[in-house]
C-alpha positions as CSV (number, residue, x, y, z in Angstrom):
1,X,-9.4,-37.7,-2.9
2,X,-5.7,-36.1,-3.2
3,X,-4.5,-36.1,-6.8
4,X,-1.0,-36.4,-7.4
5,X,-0.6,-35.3,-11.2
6,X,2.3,-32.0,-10.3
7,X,5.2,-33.4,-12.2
8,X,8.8,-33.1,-10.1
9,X,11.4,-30.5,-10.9
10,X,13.5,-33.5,-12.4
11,X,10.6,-35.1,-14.5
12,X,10.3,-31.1,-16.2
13,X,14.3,-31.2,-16.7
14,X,13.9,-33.8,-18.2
15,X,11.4,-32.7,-20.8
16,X,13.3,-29.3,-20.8
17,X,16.1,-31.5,-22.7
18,X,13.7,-32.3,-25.6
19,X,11.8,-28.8,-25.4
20,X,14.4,-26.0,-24.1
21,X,11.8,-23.2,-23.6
22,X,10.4,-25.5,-20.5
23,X,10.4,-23.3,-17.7
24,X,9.5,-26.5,-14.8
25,X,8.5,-23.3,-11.9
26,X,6.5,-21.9,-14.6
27,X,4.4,-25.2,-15.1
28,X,4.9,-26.2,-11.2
29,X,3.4,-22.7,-10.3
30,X,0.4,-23.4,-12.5
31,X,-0.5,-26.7,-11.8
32,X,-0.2,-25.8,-8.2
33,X,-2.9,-22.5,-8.6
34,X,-5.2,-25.0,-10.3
35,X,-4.7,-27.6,-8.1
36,X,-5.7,-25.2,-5.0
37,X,-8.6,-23.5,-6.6
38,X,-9.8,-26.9,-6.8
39,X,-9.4,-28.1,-3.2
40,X,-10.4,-24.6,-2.6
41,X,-13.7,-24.4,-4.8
42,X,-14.6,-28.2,-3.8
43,X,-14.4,-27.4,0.4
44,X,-16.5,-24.2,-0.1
45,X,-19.0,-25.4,-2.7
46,X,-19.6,-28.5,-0.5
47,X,-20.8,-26.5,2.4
48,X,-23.2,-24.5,-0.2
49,X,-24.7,-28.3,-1.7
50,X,-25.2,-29.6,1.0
51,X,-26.4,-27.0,3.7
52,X,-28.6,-25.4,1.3
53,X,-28.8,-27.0,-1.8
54,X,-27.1,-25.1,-4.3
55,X,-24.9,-26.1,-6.6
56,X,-22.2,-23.7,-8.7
57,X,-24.3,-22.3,-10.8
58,X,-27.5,-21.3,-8.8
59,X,-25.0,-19.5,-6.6
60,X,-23.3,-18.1,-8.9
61,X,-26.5,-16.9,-10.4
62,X,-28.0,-16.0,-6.9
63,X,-24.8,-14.0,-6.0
64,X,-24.7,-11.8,-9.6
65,X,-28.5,-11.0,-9.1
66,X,-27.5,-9.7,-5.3
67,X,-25.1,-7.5,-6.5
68,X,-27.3,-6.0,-9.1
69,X,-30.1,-5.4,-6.7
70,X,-33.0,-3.9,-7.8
71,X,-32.3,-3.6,-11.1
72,X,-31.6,-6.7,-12.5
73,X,-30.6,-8.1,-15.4
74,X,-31.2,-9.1,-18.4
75,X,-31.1,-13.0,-19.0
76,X,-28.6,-12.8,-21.9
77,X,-26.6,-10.7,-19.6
78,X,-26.9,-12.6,-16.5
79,X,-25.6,-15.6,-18.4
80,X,-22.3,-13.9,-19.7
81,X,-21.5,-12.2,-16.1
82,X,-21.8,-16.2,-14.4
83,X,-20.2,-17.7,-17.6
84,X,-22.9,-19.8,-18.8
85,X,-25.0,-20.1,-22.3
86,X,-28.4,-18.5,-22.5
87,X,-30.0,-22.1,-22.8
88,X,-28.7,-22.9,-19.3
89,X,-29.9,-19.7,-17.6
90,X,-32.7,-19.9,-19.1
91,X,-33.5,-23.6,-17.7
92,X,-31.5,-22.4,-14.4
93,X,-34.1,-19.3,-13.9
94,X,-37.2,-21.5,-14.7
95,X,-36.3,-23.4,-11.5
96,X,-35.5,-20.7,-9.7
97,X,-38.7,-18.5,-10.2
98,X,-40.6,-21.8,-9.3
99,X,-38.5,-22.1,-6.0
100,X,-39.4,-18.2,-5.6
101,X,-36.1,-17.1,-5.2
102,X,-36.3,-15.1,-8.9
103,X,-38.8,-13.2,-11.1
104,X,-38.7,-12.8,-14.5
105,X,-40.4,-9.7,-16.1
106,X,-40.4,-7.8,-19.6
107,X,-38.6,-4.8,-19.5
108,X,-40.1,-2.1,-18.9
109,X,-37.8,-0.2,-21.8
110,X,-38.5,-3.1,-24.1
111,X,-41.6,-4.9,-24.9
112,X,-39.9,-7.9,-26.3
113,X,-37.3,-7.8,-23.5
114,X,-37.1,-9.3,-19.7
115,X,-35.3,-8.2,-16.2
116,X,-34.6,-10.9,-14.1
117,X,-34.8,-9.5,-10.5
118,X,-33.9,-11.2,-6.7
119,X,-37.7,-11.9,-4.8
120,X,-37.9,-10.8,-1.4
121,X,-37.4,-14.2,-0.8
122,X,-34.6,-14.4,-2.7
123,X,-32.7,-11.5,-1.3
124,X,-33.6,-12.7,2.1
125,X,-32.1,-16.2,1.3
126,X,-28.5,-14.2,0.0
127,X,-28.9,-12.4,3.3
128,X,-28.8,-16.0,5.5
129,X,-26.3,-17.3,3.0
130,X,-23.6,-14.7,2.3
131,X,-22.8,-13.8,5.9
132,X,-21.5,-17.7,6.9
133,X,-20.0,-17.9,3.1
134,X,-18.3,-15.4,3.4
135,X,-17.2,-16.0,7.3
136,X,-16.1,-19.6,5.6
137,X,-13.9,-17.5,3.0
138,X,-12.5,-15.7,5.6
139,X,-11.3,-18.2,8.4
140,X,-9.6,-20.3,4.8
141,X,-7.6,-17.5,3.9
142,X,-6.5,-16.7,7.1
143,X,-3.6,-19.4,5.9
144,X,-2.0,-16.1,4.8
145,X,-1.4,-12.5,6.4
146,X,-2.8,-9.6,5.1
147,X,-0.5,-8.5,2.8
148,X,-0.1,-11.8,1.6
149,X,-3.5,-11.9,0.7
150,X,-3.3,-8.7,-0.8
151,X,0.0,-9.4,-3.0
152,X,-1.8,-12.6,-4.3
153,X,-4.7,-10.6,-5.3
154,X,-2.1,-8.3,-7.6
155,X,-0.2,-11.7,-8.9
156,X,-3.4,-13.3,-9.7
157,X,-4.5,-10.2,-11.8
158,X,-1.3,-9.6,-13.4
159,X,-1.7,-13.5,-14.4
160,X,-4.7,-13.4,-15.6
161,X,-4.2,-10.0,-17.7
């Protein structure tokens, strides 16, 4: 469903009267970014529900745990790297050691501590699943050249500094 809530240039000049320091590009710019993160996030996180079941989070989870290989990490530290509270990884990793994609072990450092680790199954499953999600990625952004793609990456982090 397309949303239509990006104000005009003349509906912000018109606010500008009341409030001077309205910049309309300024907000135009940023409603746009969100708007096509959304449409962005939605097509690709569709594809990842319903081919295989994952929603945001388990991927997100699935894809922090991949890049920490053997390693792992903590649970308190997994949940700050994908953004969620300890509670939810904690119920999140409960399901995914029982679909055998996770384990969850005490530290070896720390008696009262535990590593969350990728199983072989896991890792194989990130194997399957990256290479087309990332292929997906790819064949979306080719909407822009190279360099394109490369000055947004620079706008976005000077943005988000």
């Amino acid at each position: 469903m397309k949303r239509e809530m990006i104000p005009s240039f003349a509906e912000l000049e018109r606010h500008k009267e009341m409030v001077p320091e309205i910049n309309p590009a300024a907000v135009i710019a940023m409603l746009s970014i969100k708007d096509a993160s959304e449409r962005i996030q939605e097509s690709i996180l569709d594809v990842l529900q319903q081919d295989y079941h994952l929603s945001e989070g388990k991927f997100c989870t699935l894809i922090v745990l991949h890049q920490h290989g053997e390693a792992g990490l903590q649970p308190s530290v997994l949940a700050e790297k994908v953004g969620v509270t300890r509670a939810t990884i904690s119920s999140s990793l409960q399901r995914m050691e029982r679909d055998g994609l996770v384990t969850v072990k005490p530290a070896e450092t720390d008696g009262r501590g535990k590593v969350v680790q990728l199983t072989k199954q896991g890792a194989d499953f990130m194997a399957e699943i990256l290479p087309p999600h990332y292929l997906r990625v790819t064949k979306l952004m080719k909407k822009l050249t190279e360099a394109e793609q490369k000055e947004l990456i620079g706008l976005l982090k000077k943005l988000s500094a």
